[in-house]
C-alpha positions, 0 to 999 in steps of 0.5 A, spaced: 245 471 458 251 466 458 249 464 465 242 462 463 244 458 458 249 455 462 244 453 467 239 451 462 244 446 459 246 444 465 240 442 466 238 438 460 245 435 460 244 432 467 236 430 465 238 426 459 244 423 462 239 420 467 235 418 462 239 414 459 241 410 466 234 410 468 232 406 461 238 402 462 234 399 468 228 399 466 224 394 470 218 393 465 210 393 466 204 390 467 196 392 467 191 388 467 185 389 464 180 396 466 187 400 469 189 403 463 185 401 457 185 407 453 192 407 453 193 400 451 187 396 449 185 399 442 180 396 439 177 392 443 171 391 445 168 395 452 171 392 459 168 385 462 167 381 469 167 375 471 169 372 476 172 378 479 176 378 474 176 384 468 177 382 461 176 384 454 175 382 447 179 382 441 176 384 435 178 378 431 180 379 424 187 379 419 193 383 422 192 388 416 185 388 418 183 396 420 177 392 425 184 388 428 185 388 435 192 391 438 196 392 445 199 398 445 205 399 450 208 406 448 215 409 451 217 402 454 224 403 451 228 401 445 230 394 447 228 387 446 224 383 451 219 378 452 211 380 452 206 376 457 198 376 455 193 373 459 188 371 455 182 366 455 177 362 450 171 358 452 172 351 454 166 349 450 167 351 444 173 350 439 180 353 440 181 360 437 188 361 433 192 366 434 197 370 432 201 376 435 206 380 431 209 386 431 214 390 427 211 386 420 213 379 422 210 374 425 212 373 433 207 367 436 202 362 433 198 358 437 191 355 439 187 358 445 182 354 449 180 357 456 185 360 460 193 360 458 198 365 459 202 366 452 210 369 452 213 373 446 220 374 445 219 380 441 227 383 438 228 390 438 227 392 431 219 391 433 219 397 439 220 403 433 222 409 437 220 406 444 214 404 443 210 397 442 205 395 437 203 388 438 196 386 432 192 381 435 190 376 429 185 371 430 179 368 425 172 371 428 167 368 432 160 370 435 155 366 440 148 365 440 145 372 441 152 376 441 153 378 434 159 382 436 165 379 432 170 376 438 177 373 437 180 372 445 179 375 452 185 378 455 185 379 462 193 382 463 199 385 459 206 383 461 213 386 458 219 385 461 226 387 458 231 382 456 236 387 457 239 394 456 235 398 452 235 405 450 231 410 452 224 412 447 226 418 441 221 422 444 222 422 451 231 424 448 229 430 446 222 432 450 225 431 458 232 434 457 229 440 452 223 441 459 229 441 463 232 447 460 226 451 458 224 450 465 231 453 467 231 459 462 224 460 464 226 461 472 233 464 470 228 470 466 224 470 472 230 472 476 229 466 481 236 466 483 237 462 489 239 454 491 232 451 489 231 455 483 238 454 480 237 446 481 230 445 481 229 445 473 236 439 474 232 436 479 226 436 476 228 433 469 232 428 473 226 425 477 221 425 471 226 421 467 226 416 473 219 417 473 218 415 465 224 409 465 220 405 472 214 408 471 213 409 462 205 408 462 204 412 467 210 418 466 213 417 459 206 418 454 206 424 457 211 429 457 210 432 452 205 435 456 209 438 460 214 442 455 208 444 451 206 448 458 213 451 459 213 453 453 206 456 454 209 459 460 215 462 456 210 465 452 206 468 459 212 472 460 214 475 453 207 477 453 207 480 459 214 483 459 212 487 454 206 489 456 209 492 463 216 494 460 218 500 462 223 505 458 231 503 457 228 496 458 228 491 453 221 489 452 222 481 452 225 483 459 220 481 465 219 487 471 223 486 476 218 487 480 209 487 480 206 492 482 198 491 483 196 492 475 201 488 473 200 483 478 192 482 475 195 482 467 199 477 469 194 473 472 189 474 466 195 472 461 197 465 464 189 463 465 188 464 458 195 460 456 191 455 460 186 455 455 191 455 450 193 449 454 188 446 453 187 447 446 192 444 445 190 438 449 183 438 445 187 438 438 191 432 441 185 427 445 180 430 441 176 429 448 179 434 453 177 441 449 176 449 452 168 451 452 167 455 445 166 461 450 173 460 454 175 459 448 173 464 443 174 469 449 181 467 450 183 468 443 181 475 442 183 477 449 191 474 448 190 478 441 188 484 443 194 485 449 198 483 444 195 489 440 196 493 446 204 490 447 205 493 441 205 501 442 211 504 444 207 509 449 209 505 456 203 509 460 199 508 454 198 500 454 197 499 462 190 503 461 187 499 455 190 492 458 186 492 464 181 494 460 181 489 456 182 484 462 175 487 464 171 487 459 174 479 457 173 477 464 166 480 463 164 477 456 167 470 459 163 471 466 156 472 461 157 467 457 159 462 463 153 464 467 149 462 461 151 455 461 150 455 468 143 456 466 143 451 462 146 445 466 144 440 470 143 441 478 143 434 481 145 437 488 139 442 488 135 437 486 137 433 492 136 439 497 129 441 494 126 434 495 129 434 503 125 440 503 119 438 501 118 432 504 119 436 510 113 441 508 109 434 507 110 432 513 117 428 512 124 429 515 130 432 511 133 426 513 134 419 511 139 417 516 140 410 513 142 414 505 147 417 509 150 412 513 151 408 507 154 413 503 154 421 505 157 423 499 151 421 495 145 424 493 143 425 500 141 431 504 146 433 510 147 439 511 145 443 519 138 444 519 138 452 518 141 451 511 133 446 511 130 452 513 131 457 508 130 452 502 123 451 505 120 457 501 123 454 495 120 446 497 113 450 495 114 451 488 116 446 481 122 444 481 125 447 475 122 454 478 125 454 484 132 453 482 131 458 476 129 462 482 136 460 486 140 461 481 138 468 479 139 469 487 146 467 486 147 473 480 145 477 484 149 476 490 155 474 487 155 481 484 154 484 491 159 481 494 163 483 488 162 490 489 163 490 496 170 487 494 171 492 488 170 498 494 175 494 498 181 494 493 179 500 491 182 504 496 188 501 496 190 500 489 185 505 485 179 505 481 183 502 475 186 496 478 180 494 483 176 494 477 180 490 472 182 485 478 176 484 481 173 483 474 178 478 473 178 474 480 171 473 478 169 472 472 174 467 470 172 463 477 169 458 474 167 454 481 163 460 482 159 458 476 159 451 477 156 453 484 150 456 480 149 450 476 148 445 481 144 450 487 150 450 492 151 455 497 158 457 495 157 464 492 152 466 499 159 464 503 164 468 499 160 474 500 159 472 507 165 472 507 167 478 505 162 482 510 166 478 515 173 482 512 170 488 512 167 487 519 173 484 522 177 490 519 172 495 521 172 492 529 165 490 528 166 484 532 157 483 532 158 483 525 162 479 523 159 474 529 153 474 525 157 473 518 161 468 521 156 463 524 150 464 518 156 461 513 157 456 519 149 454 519 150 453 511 157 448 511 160 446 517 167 450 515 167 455 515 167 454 522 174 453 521 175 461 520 174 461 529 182 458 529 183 465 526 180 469 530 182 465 536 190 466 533 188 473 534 185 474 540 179 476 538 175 473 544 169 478 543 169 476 536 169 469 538 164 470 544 159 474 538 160 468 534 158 463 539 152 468 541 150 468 534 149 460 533 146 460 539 140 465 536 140 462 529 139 455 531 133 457 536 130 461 530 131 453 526 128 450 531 122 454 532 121 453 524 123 446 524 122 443 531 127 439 535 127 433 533 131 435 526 136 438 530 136 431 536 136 427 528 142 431 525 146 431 532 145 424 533 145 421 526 148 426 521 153 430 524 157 423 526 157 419 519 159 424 515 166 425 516 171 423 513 174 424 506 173 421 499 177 420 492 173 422 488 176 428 484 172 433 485 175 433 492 182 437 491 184 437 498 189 433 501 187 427 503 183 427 496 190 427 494 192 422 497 186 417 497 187 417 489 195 416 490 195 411 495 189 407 495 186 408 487 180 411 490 176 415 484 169 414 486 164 419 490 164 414 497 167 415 503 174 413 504 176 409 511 183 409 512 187 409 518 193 411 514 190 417 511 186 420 516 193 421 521 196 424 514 190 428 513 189 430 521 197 432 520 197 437 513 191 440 517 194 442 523 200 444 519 196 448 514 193 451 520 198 451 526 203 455 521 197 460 519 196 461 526 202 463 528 203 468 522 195 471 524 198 472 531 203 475 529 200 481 526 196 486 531 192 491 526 186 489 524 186 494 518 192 492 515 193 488 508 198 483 512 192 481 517 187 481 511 192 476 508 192 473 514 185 472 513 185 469 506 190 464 509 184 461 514 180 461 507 184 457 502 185 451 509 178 450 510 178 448 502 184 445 502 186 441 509 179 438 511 177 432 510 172 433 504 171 439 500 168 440 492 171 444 487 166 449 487 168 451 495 174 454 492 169 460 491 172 464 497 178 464 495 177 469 490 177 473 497 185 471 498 187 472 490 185 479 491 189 480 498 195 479 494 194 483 488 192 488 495 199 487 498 202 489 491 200 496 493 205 496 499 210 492 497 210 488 489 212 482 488 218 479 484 217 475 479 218 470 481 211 471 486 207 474 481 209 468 476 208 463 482 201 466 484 199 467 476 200 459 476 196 458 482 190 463 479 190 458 473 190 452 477 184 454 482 180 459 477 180 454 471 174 449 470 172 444 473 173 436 475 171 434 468 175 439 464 182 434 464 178 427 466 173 423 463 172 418 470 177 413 467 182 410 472 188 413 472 193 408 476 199 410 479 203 416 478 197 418 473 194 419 480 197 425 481 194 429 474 188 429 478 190 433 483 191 441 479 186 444 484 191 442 490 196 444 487 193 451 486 191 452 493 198 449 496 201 455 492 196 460 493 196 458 500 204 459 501 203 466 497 200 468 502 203 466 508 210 470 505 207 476 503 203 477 509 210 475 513 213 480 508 208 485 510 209 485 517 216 485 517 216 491 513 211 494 518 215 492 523 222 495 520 218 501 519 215 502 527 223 502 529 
């Protein structure tokens, strides 16, 4: 215990005397119109353009008025400096009078007419605990048939420090307090090596740079982050007294999961997420649980707390992991009804392809798609066309009620094809519980059926194509494979595994399978689809986007580097070679692992085949949340592996994480489509950040499995 807190006050120490170097340095901040508005614009007026240049309003009206306008820069220091504001009147109308002031005191009087650029010295007594108010003053004005009450357009908001300046009251006490907890955090998980020890140092060191050079981006919210460390703090204790075993004190973690642990931990840090999330919610007032989550997540973390409390250690497993099944149960329910209830956009897209076909048209408009293939625009292969023909004869609304009913059903399919794998590994109980739990909290599932898509008929594509690999059933997981092809390209990607492996009959099945089931389309459809998609499809619609629904790589790194948010293609040489380069990493180091491991059946290979999943969902170009369906499959090969060798901790912890971030919400859960510049970027990327994770989980079970295998043959 004196170890920990020797390590946790270390890392607080270090975090505040880099705070305290950082702020001292502080270069200042600029923003322009339309870049961070809810954060520095606050009543003014909604987001114009003119000549290309974005602009907004103020209000007008007296500095005590609560209609005023105010330029908010919170977290920028407790220093003096001078304020920059490029503002604008109209040059035909007389000069508008404004006043900044800050503080209770007048900072600057003066007279705009048309574009000036006006400086503030503003002293450090203004900027009460870090954080810079600037009302905006200035008798109202309308013109002609605008009757919006205005005072002056502001184009840019500069502030550049005059001197040393001491960093803001909260970002003392939230950075070296999220530095300490997040050691203690790792210190009761056990994670006792190098990076464990000087990671919560490291961390808090870099954010406190990060909030001195970047403060609009970082500093505003840090709190953020020791909320979710102390939530994490949570997690643990729950758990560990749910899992704590005799002579163990019951806030003490497990040295090790075993599968039933591994999925309570699972369920216990998802649901610490919505807590998480309500605490966003009471905060923004915008970003808030759905009432199902949110109800469900209340009475499942209260009812393991109940269970927590009996002293029977064989007792609480039972009722906890049936708790966890009946919640994930009532939130799949309830999930599934709103799905009902949702807008389908992208069915819409593909129900009116088809029915242009049936009435004589093409599936394809290739102008649309040279224009922007991530639009509403039909683009997948033409066998995908031929199975919605059936649908294009009905009433749109009919058709995907149809479409989704289908999805419940195959998704129940898929799961007890999963439930009859798991179960003979780790026993009814816990293959109930996990696969409970694995699908019915994955919200991408859900959102699948929402929208129409195909993603629930690959996961059980999928799955069939564990089950026959394992089973040596090279024709039909062929058949599995090159039907999931036929629906969304990659799939495909799934071919390297087997070419990893050497499982040429299963590759040549494959190939024979895609050979027959294009034939069938082209005898449905005729040639002249396929020739139209070969030749003006297939070409234009690689690439990535910045779009935030596509959680991988090069998604990530088109929103970091070039602020691209929008659903269109993205064309960067730069980012193609970084994205082509995470690919054949990710895929180059699953490969060399699925080589290494000669049993079909074992859990190592199943893993193996988990890994291919997660890359084909997280190291393409271009992949929507809702494709992060099929990593149910790899969440469940872990708690598998469980059974042959647990999980530290630290893993089980890493891989709850992992599930969190991969299974909860959506792209709309944390975003309202605003502009996040600069490191803001990087709150949009939680979906990778999950995948990552589960992918290098994998990786180092899977290794642990056969290196265990290995140990025991000799």
């Amino acid at each position: 215990m004196s170890r920990l807190r020797s390590s946790a006050g270390a890392a607080g120490l270090v975090t505040l005397a880099t705070l305290l170097a950082a702020y001292a340095f502080t270069p200042g901040v600029s923003r322009a119109a339309g870049e961070q508005d809810p954060v520095v614009f606050q009543n003014f007026h909604e987001l114009e353009t003119r000549g290309g240049v974005p602009y907004r309003w103020s209000k007008g009206g007296h500095r005590r008025d609560e209609r005023a306008s105010v330029i908010a820069l919170p977290q920028v220091g407790r220093g003096g400096g001078v304020l920059q504001l490029q503002v604008r009147t109209p040059e035909d109308a007389p000069p508008v009078p404004l006043s900044l002031s800050a503080g209770g005191r007048t900072l600057l009087a003066a007279d705009v007419h048309g574009r000036s650029t006006l400086s503030a010295t503003i002293p450090r007594s203004a900027l009460e605990g870090g954080d810079l108010r600037v009302v905006l003053s200035s008798p109202a004005w309308t013109r002609g048939r605008d009757a919006r009450a205005r005072g002056v357009a502001v184009e840019r908001v500069g502030w550049t420090p005059s001197g040393w300046a001491l960093p803001p009251v909260r970002q003392l006490f939230v950075l070296p307090s999220f530095a300490a907890a997040l050691a203690l955090l790792l210190g009761r998980l056990r994670v006792s090596s190098r990076a464990g020890r000087l990671g919560p140092a490291v961390a808090g060191g870099l954010l406190a740079i990060a909030a001195a050079g970047r403060p609009l981006e970082v500093a505003p919210f840090t709190h953020r982050l020791l909320i979710g460390v102390v939530l994490a703090h949570a997690a643990v204790l729950l758990w560990a007294a749910l899992v704590r075993s005799p002579g163990r004190r019951w806030w003490e973690p497990p040295g090790e999961a075993a599968p039933g642990a591994l999925v309570l931990l699972m369920v216990v840090g998802y649901q610490m997420l919505v807590a998480y999330h309500g605490a966003l919610c009471w905060e923004t007032h915008r970003f808030c649980p759905t009432v199902v989550a949110g109800t469900v997540g209340l009475i499942v973390l209260g009812s393991l707390a109940v269970v927590a409390a009996w002293p029977a250690t064989r007792a609480r497993e039972r009722p906890a992991l049936l708790v966890v099944a009946l919640g994930a149960a009532a939130q799949a329910v309830g999930a599934a009804v709103l799905a009902f209830h949702r807008p389908a956009v992208d069915f819409t897209t593909l129900w009116t392809a088809a029915r242009d076909f049936t009435l004589g048209g093409s599936l394809y408009k290739p102008a649309e798609v040279a224009a922007n293939h991530f639009g509403a625009v039909f683009k997948v292969p033409p066998f995908y066309g031929m199975l919605l023909l059936p649908f294009s004869r009905l009433e749109v609304r009919t058709a995907l009620g149809i479409d989704r009913a289908i999805d419940v059903v195959l998704y129940l399919a898929a799961a007890a094809v999963l439930f009859a794998w798991l179960r003979a590994r780790v026993g009814t109980g816990v293959a109930v519980a996990g696969v409970a739990a694995v699908l019915g909290l994955m919200q991408p599932a859900f959102d699948t059926i929402a929208y129409g898509q195909i993603d629930i008929v690959i996961l059980l594509l999928g799955t069939l194509a564990l089950v026959a690999f394992q089973r040596g059933r090279h024709g039909l997981l062929g058949l599995a494979l090159a039907l999931a092809t036929l629906l969304k390209l990659y799939p495909l990607v799934l071919a390297l595994f087997l070419a990893a492996r050497r499982e040429w009959k299963a590759v040549a099945w494959t190939g024979a399978w895609l050979v027959v089931l294009n034939a069938v389309a082209v005898a449905a459809l005729g040639g002249p689809e396929h020739v139209v998609y070969a030749t003006e499809v297939l070409p234009r619609i690689g690439g990535g986007t910045g779009w935030v629904e596509n959680q991988t790589w090069n998604g990530f790194l088109a929103r970091l580097l070039l602020s691209a948010r929008r659903p269109e293609p993205v064309h960067d040489r730069t980012i193609d070679l970084l994205t082509w380069a995470g690919f054949a990493l990710a895929a180059g180091a699953s490969a060399i692992a699925a080589s290494r491991c000669p049993q079909r059946g074992s859990t190592a290979a199943a893993l193996h085949f988990g890994l291919f999943l997660v890359v084909m969902v997280m190291a393409v170009p271009a992949a929507w949340i809702h494709y992060e369906t099929v990593t149910a499959i790899t969440f469940l090969a872990l708690v598998a592996s469980a059974a042959q060798r647990p999980l530290s901790a630290g893993s089980a912890f890493a891989l709850a994480l992992a599930f969190g971030l991969v299974a909860y919400g959506n792209q709309w859960t944390f975003y309202d489509g605003g502009p996040r510049p600069g490191l803001t970027a990087l709150l949009l990327s939680r979906e990778l950040y999950g995948l990552a994770l589960l992918w290098a989980m994998a990786l180092v079970a899977a290794q642990r499995l056969v290196l265990t295998s290995v140990q025991a043959r000799s």
